[in-house]
N, C-alpha and C positions, 0 to 999 in steps of 0.2 A: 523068345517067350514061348513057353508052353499052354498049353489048356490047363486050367487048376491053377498057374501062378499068381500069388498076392502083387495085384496093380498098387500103388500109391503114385500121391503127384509129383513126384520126382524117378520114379523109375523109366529107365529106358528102353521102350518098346524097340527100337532099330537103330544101326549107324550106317548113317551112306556119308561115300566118301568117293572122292573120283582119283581114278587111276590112271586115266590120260586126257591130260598130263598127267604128270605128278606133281608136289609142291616140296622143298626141304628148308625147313627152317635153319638158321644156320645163325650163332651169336658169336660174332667176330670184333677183335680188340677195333677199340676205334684208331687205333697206328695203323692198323690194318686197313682201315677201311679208310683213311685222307688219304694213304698211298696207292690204293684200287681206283678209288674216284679220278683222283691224277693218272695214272695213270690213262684209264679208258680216257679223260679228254683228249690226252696228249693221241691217243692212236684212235680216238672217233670212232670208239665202239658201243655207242650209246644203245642200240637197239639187237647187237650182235650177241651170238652164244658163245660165253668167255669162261661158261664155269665148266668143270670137268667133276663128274662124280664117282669115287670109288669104292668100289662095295666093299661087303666084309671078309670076302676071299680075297682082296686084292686086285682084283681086276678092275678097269678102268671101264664105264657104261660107255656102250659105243655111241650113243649118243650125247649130244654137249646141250647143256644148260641155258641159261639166261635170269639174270636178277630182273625179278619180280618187280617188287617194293622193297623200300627201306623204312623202320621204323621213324617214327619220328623222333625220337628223342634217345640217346645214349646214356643205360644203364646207371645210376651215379653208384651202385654197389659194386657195380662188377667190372667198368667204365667197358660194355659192351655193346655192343647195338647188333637188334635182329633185321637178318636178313632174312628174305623170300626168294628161294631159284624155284624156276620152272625148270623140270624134265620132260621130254618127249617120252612117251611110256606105250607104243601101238600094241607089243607084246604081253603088256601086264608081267614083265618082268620084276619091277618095282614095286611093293605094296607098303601100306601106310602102317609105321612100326619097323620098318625096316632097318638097320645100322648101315651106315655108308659115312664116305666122309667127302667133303667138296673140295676141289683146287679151284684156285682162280690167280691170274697171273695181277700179284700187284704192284710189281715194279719191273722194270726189264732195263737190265744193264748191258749195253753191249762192251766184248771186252773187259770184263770184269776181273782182277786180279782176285781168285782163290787159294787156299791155303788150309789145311785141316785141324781141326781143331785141337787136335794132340802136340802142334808146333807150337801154342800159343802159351805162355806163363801170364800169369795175371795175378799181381797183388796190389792192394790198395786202388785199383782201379786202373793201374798203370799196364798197359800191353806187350810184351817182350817177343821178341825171335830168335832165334839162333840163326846165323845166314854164313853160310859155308861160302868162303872165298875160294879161287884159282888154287891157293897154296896151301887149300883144306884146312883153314886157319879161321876160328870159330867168333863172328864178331855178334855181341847180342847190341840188337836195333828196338827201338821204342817202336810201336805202329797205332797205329789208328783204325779201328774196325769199322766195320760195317754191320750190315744184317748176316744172319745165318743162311744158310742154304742146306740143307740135310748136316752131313758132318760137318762141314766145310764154312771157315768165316769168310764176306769178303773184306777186301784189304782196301782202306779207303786211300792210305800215304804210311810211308813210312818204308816200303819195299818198294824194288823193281823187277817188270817181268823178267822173267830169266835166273831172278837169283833162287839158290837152293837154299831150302830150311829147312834146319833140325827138327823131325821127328819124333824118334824116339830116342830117351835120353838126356831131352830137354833139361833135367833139372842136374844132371852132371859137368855140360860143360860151364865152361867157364870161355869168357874174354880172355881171345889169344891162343886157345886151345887149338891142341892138332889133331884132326878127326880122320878116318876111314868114310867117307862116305858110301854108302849104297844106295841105289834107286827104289824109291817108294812106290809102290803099286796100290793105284786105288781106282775105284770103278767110277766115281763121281769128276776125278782131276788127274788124265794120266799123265798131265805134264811137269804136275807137282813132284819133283826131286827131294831127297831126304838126307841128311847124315846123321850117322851115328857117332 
């Protein structure tokens, strides 16, 4: 406010806000959040810093988190529920308005069979693979998914570790087919193999 400005009862003379911490609100699916809840029982991190916040360059706040509160009630428009993280903020790095985004671990599989998403056909709801045999002889397998992981689905049944899926080209072979396979390079699963 300046000297001369028109006051009324709803104008706002100041906003104070605190900076350390920081607060981030954060509306996360409720799948999300029965599988975070579960999770921290399972690994008794009730009072521990689990969230990770990433700014809007991409980098990761060196310091980690902690859920606040939880709303009491889930969204019934949006079926979301707000969360509250705390940040540790000594630098006033962080300021309110800011864009960032939160991770927080809500499930941890150990051993997880992965596989990318480009390997997967899906119609009617049905999941396919392409699975390169010894004799480079193309057998397609039903499977059964899981969650996502960046690209990458995990594989609940239906494969085993070890076997190689078709990549790219998926919708050309066929049961029975004889492929050239090559090795699939990817930053998320280098041990995921491909044919073409």
């Amino acid at each position: 406010m300046a000297v001369g400005d028109l006051m009324t009862p709803s104008t706002g003379m100041a906003t104070v806000s605190n900076v350390d911490p920081i607060y981030v609100d954060i509306n996360i699916a409720e799948q999300d959040y029965l599988r975070f809840q579960r999770e921290k029982e399972k690994r008794r991190q009730e009072a521990g810093r689990n969230l990770e916040l990433i700014l809007g360059d991409g980098t990761v706040y060196s310091r980690p988190g902690r859920v606040l509160f939880l709303n009491r009630a889930v969204d019934s428009r949006t079926g979301t529920i707000l969360v509250r993280g705390e940040f540790p903020n000594p630098g006033d790095l962080l300021r309110p308005g800011q864009y960032a985004r939160v991770r927080a671990v809500t499930e941890l599989r150990k051993g997880a069979l992965l596989i990318p998403q480009a390997s997967v056909s899906e119609l009617q709801g049905v999941y396919q693979v392409g699975v390169v045999g010894q004799d480079n002889k193309v057998t397609i397998k039903g499977v059964q998914l899981g969650p996502q992981y960046g690209d990458m689905w995990v594989v609940e049944s239906g494969l085993q570790a070890g076997e190689n899926v078709v990549v790219d080209g998926l919708q050309r072979v066929r049961n029975g087919m004889t492929v050239a396979p090559t090795p699939f390079k990817d930053t998320q699963a280098n041990a995921v193999t491909s044919g073409k």
